[in-house]
N, C-alpha and C positions, 0 to 999 in steps of 0.2 A: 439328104445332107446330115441329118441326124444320127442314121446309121453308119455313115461313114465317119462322121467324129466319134461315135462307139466303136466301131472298129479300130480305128488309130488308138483312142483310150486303151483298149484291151489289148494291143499289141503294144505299147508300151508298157504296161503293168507287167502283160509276160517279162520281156525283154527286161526290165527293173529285176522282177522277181528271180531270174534266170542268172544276173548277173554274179551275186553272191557265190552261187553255187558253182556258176563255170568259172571261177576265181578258186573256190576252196579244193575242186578237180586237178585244175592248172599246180595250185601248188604243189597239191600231192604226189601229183603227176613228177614236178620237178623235182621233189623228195626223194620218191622212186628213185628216178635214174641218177641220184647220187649214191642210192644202198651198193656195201662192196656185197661181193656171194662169198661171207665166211658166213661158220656155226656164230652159235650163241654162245658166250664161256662164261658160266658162272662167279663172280668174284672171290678169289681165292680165301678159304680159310672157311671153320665153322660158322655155317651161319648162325648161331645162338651166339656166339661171341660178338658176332657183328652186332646184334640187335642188344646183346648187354652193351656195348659199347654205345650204343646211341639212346641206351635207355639211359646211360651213367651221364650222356652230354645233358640227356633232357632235364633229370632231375637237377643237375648240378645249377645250370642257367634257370630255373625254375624257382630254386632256396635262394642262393648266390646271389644272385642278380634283379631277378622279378620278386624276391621274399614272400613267394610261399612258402603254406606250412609242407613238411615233406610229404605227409602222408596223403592230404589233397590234392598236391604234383602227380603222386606214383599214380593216384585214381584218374587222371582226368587230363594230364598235359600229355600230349607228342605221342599218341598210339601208330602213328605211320610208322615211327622209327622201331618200337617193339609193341605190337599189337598185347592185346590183353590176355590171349591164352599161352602167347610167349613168354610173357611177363610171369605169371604162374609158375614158369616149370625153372625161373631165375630164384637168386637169394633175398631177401628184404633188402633194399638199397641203405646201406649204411653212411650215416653223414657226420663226416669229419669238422667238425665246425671249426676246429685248431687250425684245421691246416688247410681250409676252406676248399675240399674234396667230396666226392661221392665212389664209393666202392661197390661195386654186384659181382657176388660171384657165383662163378658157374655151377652147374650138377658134378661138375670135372675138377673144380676146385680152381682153376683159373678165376683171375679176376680183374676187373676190367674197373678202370678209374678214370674219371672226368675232375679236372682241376681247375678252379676260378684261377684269372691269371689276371686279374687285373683289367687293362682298355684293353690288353686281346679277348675276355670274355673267358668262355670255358673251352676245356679244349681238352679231348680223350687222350691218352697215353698208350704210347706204346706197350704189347703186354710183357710184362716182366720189368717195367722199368718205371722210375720215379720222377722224372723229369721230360719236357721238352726236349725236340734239339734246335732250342732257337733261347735268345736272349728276350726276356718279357722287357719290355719299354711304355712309361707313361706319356700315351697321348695327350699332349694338352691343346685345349680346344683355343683358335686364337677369334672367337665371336666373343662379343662380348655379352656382357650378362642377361640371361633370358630375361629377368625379369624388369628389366629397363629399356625392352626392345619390343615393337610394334609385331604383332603377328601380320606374316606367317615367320619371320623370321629369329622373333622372339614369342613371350607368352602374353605378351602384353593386346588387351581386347580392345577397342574401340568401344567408348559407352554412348551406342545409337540404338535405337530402334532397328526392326528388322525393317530392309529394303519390303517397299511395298506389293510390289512383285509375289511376297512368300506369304503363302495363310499358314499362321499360327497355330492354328489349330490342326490342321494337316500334319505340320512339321513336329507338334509334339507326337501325334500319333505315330506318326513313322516313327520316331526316336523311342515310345514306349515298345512297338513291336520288337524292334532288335534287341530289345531285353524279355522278353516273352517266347516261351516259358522260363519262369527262373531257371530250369535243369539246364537252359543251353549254356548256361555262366559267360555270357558276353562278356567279356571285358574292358571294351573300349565301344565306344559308335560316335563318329565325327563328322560331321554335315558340313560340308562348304558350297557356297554357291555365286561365282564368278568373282573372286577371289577374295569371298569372306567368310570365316568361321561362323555358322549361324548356329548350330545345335554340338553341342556336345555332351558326353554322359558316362560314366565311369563304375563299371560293377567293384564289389564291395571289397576294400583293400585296396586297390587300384585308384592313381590318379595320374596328373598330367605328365609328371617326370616318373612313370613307372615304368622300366625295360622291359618289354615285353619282348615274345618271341617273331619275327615279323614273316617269317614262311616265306610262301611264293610272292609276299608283296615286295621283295628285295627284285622279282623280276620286273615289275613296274619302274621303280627308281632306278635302275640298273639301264632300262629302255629310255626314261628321262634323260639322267644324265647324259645317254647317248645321242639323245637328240640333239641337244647341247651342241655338243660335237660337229652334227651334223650340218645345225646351222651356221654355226662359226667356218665350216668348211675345210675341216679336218679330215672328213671322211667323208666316203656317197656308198648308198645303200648298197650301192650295184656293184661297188667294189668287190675284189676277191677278198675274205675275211685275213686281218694281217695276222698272221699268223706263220712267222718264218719258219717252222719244220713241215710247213703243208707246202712249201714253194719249190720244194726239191721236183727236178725234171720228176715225170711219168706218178709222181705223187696224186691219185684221183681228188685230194681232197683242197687239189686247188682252183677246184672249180667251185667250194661252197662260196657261196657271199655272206655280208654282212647278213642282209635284211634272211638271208636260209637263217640266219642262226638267231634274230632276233624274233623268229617265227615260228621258232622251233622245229622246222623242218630241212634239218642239214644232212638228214639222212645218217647222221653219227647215233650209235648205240648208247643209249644210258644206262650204269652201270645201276638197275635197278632187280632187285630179283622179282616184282608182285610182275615181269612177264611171265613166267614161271610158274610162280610159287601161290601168288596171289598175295603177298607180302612184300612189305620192303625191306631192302638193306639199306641201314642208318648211314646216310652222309651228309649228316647235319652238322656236324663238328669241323671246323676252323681246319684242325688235323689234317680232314677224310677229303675235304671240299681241295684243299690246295694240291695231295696226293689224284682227286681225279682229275683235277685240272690237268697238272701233268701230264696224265696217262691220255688223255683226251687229246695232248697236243702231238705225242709221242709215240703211241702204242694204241694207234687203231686198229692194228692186227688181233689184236685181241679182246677188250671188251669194250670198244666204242665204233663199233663199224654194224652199217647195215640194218639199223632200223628207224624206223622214220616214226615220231611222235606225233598221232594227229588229235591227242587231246587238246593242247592246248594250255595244259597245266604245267 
């Protein structure tokens, strides 16, 4: 008897253990067979210009925006968008405080500018030109004021003890590790735990309302919100992703879904060069992001077809 309920034990743990993995197969698998059979096409134009360009957005939202000093920015924010021996072979980034800009210019004399625009944030320019082609407008937020509103909604803390549940002593260690070593220059670390702000903590310059730069966490909130959705019954996962130029007859890319693309495996190409190069090209600007959008919905013939992301990132 006993060895038979070891057995069963063990053949469940497989089957558990096994599950993950023939799920991460499956989707891959389903990634596959959305790749089209084109090349790979590099995104048009020097890549030192691109990577000024996304140096010019980083430092810009860095001073601008998050008020750092410049020269602690160029050392130490956003190396994805122009890594650090890239950065070297560009001009000192010059900061326009008048006109609330950042210039880098090339070995070529080209030069690439990131402009604060206000609630649009920073945003690269065209090269050769001064402006946008879009009218800047101020967001006004219609919530009312943080500081007389209940977290999470506002900044306002409940004065309790912590639920008894959490050791203190624990919870400070963790919160001192994510600031350890000082070289990692945390910025923020914020503990919540079943829908309460329990540890918070702030590297130095940085507080509550300080804009930071939020990276791949816009893909969590982005997944949030679409849950939202989801539950409201807006959409199902398994839907074909809406996306009206993917609908045209013999179009392959109306077989991606939702949940391909919440998953990152829709088998569409990212207009990334580190496949290549080992480097990225900056599409971190407001600009770059809405032009791949575009090109993503439009033109997968050429740099968004055919490769399947199974990072995860």
């Amino acid at each position: 008897m006993k060895a038979s309920l070891l057995g069963m034990f063990l053949l469940s743990f497989a089957t558990t253990a096994a599950t993950p993995q023939t799920q991460l197969h499956e989707l891959v698998a389903r990634a596959k067979s959305l790749e089209l059979d084109t090349p790979y096409i590099a995104p048009p134009g020097d890549p030192l210009a691109h990577h000024a360009a996304g140096y010019a957005k980083v430092m810009c939202t860095a001073v601008f925006m998050t008020g750092l000093a410049p020269d602690f920015a160029a050392e130490n924010v956003g190396y994805f968008t122009a890594p650090y021996e890239v950065r070297a072979k560009l001009g000192r980034p010059v900061i326009d405080h008048a006109n609330k800009a950042v210039h880098i210019t090339l070995p070529n004399g080209i030069t690439r500018t990131a402009k604060y625009l206000g609630s649009q944030g920073c945003v690269t320019l065209p090269v050769g030109q001064s402006s946008v082609h879009f009218t800047p407008v101020v967001v006004k937020s219609k919530l009312p004021v943080a500081d007389t509103v209940p977290w999470p909604m506002g900044d306002v803390l409940p004065n309790e003890p912590l639920p008894g549940e959490i050791d203190a002593a624990k919870l400070k260690a963790a919160v001192d590790a994510a600031f350890e070593p000082s070289e990692a220059l945390t910025a923020a670390f914020v503990v919540t735990w079943k829908g309460h702000l329990i540890a918070e903590r702030y590297g130095e310059g940085i507080g509550v309302r300080t804009p930071l730069e939020g990276w791949s966490m816009g893909k969590s909130i982005t997944a949030t919100l679409f849950g939202i959705l989801l539950n409201r019954g807006v959409y199902q996962l398994s839907q074909p992703a809406p996306i009206p130029e993917w609908q045209t007859p013999g179009d392959p890319r109306a077989k991606i879904r939702i949940e391909d693309l919440l998953r990152m495996s829709s088998g569409l190409r990212i207009n990334d060069a580190r496949l290549v190069t080992g480097h990225s090209y900056p599409t971190n600007n407001r600009a770059e992001r809405v032009c791949c959008w575009r090109r993503a919905r439009t033109g997968y013939r050429a740099h968004y077809q055919g490769r399947v992301d199974k990072s995860g990132t």
